[in-house]
KOLTORVO-787629 format. One record per residue: residue in one letter; x negated, y negated, z of N, C-alpha, C in turn. Coordinates in steps of 0.1 Angstrom, whole numbers, plus 5000, padded with zeros to 4 digits. Example, Ala and Ser with C-alpha at 12.3 -4.5 7.8 and 13.67 -1.06 7.14 Angstrom:
BEGIN
A486850575078487750455078486850335078;S487250225071486350115071487150005079;
//
This chain:
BEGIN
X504588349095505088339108505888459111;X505488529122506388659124507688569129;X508688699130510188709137510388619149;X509288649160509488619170509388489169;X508388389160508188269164509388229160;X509888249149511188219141512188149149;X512588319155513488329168513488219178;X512188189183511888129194512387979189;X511587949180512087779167513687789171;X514187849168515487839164516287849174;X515487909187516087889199515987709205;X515187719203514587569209515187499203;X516087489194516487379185518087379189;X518487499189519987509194519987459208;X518787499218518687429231518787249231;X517987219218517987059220519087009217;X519787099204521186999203522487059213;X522587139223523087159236522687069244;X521487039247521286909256521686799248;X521686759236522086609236523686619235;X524586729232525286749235526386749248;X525386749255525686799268525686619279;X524586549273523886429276524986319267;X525886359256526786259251528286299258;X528086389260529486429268529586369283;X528186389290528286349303528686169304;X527786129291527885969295529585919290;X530085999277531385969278532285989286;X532386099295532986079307532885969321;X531585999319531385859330531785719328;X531785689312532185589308533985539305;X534585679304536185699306536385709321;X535785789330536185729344535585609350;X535485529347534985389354535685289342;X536385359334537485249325538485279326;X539085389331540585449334540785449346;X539685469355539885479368539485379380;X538085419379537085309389537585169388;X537485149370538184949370539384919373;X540584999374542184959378542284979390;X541685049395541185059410541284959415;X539784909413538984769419540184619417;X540584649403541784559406542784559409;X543084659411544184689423543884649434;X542684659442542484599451542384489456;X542084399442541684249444543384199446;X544384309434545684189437546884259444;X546084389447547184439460548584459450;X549484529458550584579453551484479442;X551684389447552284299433551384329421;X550384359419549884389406550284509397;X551184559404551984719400553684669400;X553984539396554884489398555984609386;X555284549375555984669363555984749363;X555484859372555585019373556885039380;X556784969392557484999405559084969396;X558784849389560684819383560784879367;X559985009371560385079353560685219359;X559785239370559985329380561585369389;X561685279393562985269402564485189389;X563885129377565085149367565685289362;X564085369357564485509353565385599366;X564785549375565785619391567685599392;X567285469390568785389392569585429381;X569485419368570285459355569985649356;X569585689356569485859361570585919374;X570585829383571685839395572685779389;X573085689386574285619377574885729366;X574085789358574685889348575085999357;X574686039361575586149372577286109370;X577586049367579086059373579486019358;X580886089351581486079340581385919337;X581985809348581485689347580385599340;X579785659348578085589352577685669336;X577785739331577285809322577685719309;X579085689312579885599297578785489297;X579385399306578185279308576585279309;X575885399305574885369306574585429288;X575185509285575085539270575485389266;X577085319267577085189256575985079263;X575085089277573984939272572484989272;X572285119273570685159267570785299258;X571685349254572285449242572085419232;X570785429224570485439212570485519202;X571585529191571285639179571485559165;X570685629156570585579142572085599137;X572985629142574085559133574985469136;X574185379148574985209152574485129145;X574985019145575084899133573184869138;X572384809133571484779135571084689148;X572184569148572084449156572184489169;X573184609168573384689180572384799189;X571284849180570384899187569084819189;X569584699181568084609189568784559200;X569984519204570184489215570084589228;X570284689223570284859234568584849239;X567484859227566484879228565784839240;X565684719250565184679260565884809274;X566684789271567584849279567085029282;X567185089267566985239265565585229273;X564585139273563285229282563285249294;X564985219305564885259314565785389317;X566285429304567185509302566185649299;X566485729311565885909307566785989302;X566086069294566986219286567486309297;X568386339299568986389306568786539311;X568386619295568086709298566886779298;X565786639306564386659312564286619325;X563386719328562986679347562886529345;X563686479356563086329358561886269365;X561986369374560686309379559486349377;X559086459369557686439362557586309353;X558686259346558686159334558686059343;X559186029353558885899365557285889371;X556386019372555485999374554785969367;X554586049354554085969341554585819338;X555285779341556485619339555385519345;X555385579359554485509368553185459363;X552585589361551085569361550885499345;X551385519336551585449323551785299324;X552185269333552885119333552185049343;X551085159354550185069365549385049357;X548385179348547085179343547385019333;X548185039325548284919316548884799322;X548884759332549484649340548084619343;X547484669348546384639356544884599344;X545184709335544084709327544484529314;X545784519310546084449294546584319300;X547584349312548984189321549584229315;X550584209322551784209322552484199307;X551984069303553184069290552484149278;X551284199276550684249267551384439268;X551384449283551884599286553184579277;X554384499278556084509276555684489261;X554984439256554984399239554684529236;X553884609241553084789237553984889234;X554584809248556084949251556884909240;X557684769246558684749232558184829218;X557184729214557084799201556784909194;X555884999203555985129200557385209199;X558385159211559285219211560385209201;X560185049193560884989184560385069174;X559185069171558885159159559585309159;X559385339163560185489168561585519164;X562585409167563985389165563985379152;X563185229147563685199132563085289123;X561785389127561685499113562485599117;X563285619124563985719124565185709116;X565385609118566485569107565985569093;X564785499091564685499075565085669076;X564085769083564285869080565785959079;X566485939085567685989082568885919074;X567985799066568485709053568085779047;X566885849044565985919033567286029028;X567586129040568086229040567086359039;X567586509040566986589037565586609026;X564686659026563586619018562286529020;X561886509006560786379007559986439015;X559386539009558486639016558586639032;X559486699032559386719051559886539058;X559986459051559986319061560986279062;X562286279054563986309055564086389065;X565586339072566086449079567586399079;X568386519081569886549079570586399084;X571486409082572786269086572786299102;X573086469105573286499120572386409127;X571286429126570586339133570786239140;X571686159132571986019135572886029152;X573186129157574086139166572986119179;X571786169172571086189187570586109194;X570186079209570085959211568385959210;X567985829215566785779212565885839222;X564785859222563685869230563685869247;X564085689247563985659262562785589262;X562185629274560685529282559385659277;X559985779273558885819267558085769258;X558785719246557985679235557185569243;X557385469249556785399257555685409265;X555985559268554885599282553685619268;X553785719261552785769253552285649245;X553185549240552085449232551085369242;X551885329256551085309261549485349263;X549385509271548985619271547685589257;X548385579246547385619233546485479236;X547385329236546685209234545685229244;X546385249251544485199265543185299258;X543785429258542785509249542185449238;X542685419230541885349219540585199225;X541485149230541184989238539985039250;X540185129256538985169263537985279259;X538285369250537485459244537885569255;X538785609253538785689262539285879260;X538385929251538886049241539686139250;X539686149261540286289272541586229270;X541686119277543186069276544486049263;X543286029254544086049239544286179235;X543486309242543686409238544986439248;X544786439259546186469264547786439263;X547386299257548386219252548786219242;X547786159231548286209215548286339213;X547286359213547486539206548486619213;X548786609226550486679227551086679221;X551186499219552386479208552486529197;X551186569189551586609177551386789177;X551286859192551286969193552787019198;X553586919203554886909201555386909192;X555686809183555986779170556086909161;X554686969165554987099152555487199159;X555487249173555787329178557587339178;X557687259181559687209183559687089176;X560087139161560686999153561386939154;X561386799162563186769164562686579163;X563586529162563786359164562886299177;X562486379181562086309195560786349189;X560386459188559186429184558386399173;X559086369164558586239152558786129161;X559686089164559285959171558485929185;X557486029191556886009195555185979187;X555786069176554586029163554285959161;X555485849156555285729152554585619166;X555585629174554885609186553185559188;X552785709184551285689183550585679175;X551185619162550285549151550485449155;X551685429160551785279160550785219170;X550685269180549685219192547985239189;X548285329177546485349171546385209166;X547085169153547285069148546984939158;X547784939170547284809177546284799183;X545584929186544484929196543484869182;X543484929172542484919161542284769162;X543584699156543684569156543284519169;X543484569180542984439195541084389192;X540684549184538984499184538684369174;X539284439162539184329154539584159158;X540584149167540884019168539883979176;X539384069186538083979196537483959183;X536784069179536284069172535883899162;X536983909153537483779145536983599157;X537483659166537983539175536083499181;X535183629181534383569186533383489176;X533883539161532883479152533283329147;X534683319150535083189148534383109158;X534483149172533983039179532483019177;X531883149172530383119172529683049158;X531083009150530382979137529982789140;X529582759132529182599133529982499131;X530282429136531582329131530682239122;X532082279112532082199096532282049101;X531181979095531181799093532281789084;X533081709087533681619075533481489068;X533681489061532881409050533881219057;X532081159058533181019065532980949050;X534480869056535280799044534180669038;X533980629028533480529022533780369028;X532380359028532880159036533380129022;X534780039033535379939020534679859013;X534579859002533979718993534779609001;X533879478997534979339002535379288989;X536579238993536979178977536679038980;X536078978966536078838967537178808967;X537078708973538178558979538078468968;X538878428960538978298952538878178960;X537978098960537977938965538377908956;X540077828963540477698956539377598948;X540177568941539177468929539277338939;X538677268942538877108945538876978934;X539576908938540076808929538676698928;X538676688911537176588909537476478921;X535876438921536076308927535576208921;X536076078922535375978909534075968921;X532775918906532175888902531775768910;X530775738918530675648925529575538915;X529575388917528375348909526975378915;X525875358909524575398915524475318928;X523775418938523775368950522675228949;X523175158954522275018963521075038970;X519675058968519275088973518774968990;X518575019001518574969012517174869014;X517974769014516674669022515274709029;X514574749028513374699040513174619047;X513574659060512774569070512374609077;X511374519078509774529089510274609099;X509074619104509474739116508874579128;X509574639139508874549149507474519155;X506474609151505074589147505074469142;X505374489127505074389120505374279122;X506974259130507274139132506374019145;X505874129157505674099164504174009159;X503474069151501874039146501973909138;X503173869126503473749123503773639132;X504373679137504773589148503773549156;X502773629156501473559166500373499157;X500373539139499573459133500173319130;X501573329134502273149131501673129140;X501873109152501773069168500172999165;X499373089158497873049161497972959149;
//
């Protein structure tokens, strides 16, 4: 085979795996916008603005405690009831924690993070309900808090996963950790690789870029939301084979045996003498026929 045909093979081959390339990228996008976009859409429409009920009051909390901190005041009081750092008693940052996700870092634009707040809290309101969105947030966010602490229990070391006592002063996260688990779970839960790239992989292009507490705990953040998105398939998953399996007979109980009944004994009876056997007599035929051979 000369050069040329070679060449040409080997063009043609690079051409086909560019087209199938090209033909799995197109359909995965189509298939991320008509699950991120097109379908929260549609249901937005069906339930109209109340269906963004959670955005609008995570939205306008992060507003309200942001205006509140402004003033020496408003600042005290909003550090002691959403002011989270790893060196309060424990009982005391699970009580802060509901609180901290309406609480923003101060020294971040707020309203880029309120627009992200938004859209984090419509897309998954609309896409999961309501209470499945606040369990995502919570707990991503919860995760975040309490490895930060193991980690600055650890102390310095343990290959890079310790960090200093200082630490402990800093405060927590806020509604970010929140926004991004969110952010990751739909991604997993709808397949949606653009949005996980935007979202996770920041995070961990943050993380290495500027080392600090916030961005480990946005890390954890998004294991933690990998972890549940993983687990939501499996539970359909699980849940659909249960219901499709066959319901087990149980074994029916054995008919009672009957127990005999003792019959009372009865008391002998005497002995009667031999019966008397009964007379014969004529039947009225007969009588009537004698009676007419007297007569004659």
């Amino acid at each position: 085979m000369s050069a040329d045909g070679s060449t040409a093979g080997h063009t043609e081959q690079v051409r086909a795996v560019l087209a199938r390339l090209a033909r799995f990228t197109g359909r995965t996008l189509r298939a991320e916008w008509y699950a991120i976009v097109v379908d929260p859409v549609r249901r937005l429409a069906r339930r109209g603005l109340p269906g963004l009920l959670l955005a609008f009051v995570a939205a306008f909390g992060v507003i309200f405690f942001h205006d509140v901190a402004q003033h020496p005041t408003g600042a005290l009081w909003v550090k002691r009831l959403g002011g989270v750092t790893a060196d309060l008693p424990l009982w005391l940052s699970l009580l802060r924690t509901p609180v901290s996700l309406y609480v923003p870092a101060l020294d971040l634009p707020v309203w880029a993070g309120i627009a992200q707040l938004f859209l984090a809290f419509a897309l998954a309101e609309l896409i999961l309900g309501r209470a499945r969105t606040l369990a995502i947030a919570y707990v991503t966010t919860l995760a975040g808090t309490l490895t930060a602490r193991v980690m600055i229990a650890l102390g310095p070391g343990w290959w890079g996963f310790g960090l200093p006592p200082a630490c402990g002063e800093v405060l927590d996260t806020g509604p970010s950790a929140a926004v991004v688990g969110l952010f990751t779970y739909l991604a997993v839960v709808r397949r949606a690789p653009v949005v996980f790239t935007l979202t996770g992989g920041s995070m961990v292009w943050e993380s290495i870029a500027v080392p600090n507490l916030a961005g480990r705990e946005h890390l954890i953040a998004v294991g933690m939301s990998l972890v549940l998105g993983l687990l939501h398939g499996r539970r359909e998953r699980l849940r659909s084979l249960v219901r499709s399996a066959p319901p087990t007979r149980t074994a029916e109980p054995a008919p009672a045996r009957a127990v005999p009944v003792p019959v009372p004994a009865q008391p002998d009876r005497p002995r009667s003498a031999d019966p008397v056997p009964e007379a014969v007599l004529p039947s009225p035929e007969r009588r009537s026929t004698r009676a007419d051979v007297s007569r004659r």
